[in-house]
C-alpha positions as CSV (number, residue, x, y, z in Angstrom):
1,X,13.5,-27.4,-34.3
2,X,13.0,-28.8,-30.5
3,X,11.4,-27.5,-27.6
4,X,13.6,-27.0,-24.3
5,X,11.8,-27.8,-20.8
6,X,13.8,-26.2,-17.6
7,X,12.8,-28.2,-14.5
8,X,12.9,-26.2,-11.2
9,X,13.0,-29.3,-8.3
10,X,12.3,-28.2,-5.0
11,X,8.0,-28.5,-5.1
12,X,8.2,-29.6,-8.8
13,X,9.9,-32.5,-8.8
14,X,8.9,-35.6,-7.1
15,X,12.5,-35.9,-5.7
16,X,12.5,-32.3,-5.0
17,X,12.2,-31.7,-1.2
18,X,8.8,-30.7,-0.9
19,X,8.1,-33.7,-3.2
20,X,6.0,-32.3,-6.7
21,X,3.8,-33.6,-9.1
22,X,6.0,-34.1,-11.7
23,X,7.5,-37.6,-11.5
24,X,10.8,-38.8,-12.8
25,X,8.9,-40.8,-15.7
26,X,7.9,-37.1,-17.1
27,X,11.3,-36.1,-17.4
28,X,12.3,-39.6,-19.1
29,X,9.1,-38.9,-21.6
30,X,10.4,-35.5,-22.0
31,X,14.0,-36.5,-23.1
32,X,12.6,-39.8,-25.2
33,X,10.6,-37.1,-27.5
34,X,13.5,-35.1,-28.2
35,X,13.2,-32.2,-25.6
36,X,16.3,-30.5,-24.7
37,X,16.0,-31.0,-21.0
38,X,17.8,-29.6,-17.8
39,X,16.7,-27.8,-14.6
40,X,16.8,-24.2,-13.0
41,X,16.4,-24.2,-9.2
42,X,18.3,-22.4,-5.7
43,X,20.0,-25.6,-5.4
44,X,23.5,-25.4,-6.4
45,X,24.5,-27.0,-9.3
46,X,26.8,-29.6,-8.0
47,X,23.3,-31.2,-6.4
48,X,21.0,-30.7,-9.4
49,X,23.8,-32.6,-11.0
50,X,23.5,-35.0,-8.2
51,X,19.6,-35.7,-8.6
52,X,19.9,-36.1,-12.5
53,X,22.9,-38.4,-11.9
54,X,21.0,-40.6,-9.1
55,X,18.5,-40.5,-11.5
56,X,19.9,-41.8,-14.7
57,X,19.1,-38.8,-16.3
58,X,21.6,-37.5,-18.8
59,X,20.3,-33.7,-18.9
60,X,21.2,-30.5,-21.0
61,X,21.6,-27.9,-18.5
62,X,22.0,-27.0,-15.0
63,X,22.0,-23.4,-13.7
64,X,20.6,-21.1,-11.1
65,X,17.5,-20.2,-11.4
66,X,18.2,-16.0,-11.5
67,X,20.9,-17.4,-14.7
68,X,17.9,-19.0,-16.6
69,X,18.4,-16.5,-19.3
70,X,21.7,-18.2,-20.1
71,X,19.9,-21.1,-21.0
72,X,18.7,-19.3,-24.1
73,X,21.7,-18.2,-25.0
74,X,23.4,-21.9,-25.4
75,X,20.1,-23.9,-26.8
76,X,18.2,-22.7,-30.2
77,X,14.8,-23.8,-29.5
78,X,11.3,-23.7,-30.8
79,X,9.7,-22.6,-27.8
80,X,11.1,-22.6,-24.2
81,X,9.3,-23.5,-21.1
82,X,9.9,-23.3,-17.8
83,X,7.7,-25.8,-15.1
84,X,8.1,-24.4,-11.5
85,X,5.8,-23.9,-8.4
86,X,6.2,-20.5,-7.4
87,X,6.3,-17.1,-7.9
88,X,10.3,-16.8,-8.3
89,X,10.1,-19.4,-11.2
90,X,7.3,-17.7,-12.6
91,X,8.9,-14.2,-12.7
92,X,13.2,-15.3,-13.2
93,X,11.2,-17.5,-16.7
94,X,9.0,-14.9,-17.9
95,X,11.8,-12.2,-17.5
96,X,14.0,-14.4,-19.7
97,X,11.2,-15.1,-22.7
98,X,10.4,-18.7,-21.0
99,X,6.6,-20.0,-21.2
100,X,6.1,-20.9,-17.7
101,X,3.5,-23.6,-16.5
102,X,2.7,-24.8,-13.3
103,X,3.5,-28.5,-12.6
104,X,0.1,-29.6,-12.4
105,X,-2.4,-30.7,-15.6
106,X,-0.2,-29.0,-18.0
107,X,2.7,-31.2,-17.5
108,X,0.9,-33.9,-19.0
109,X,-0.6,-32.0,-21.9
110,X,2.7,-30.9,-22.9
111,X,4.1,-34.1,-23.5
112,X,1.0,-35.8,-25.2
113,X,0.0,-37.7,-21.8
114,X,-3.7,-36.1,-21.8
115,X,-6.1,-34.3,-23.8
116,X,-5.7,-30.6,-24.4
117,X,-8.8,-28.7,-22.5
């Protein structure tokens, strides 16, 4: 069974608007290793759908980040995760089972790109 990754943008992202730490090449990584992949943000889904499109990032999902529960509900996974930079993200993601991580260091060790501490 696969893992699922919910991107929230806005101070995640390096797109997002402020910019994050986790670049577009993550995401790419992400998908190439067989992560179901989507995001969970405030933005409305018509413009998360934008970014992934300007992107050229075909992704899973798109909700609001109070519906991340949904997410669970359409995707059997091994383990969900949720990568945001604040205190909404963390608590809308823990709420619905989600794992949450910052996007900082553990972006990378989640997708094999450095060592585990």
């Amino acid at each position: 069974m696969t893992k699922l990754i919910s991107f929230d943008i806005d101070g995640t992202l390096e797109v997002g608007d402020p910019p994050g730490s986790v670049t577009m090449e993550m995401v790419r990584l992400a998908k190439s290793l067989g992560y179901i992949i989507g995001s969970s943000s405030d933005r409305t889904i018509s413009s998360q759908q934008r970014i992934w499109r300007d992107q050229g990032i075909t992704v899973d999902f798109t909700v609001l980040k109070h519906q991340i529960s949904s997410v669970k509900d359409q995707f059997e996974a091994e383990e969900y995760y949720h990568i945001g930079d604040s205190d909404m993200d963390r608590y809308y993601s823990e709420r619905a089972g989600f794992l949450f991580l910052s996007p900082d260091a553990s972006v990378p060790r989640l997708l094999g790109m450095s060592p585990e501490p």
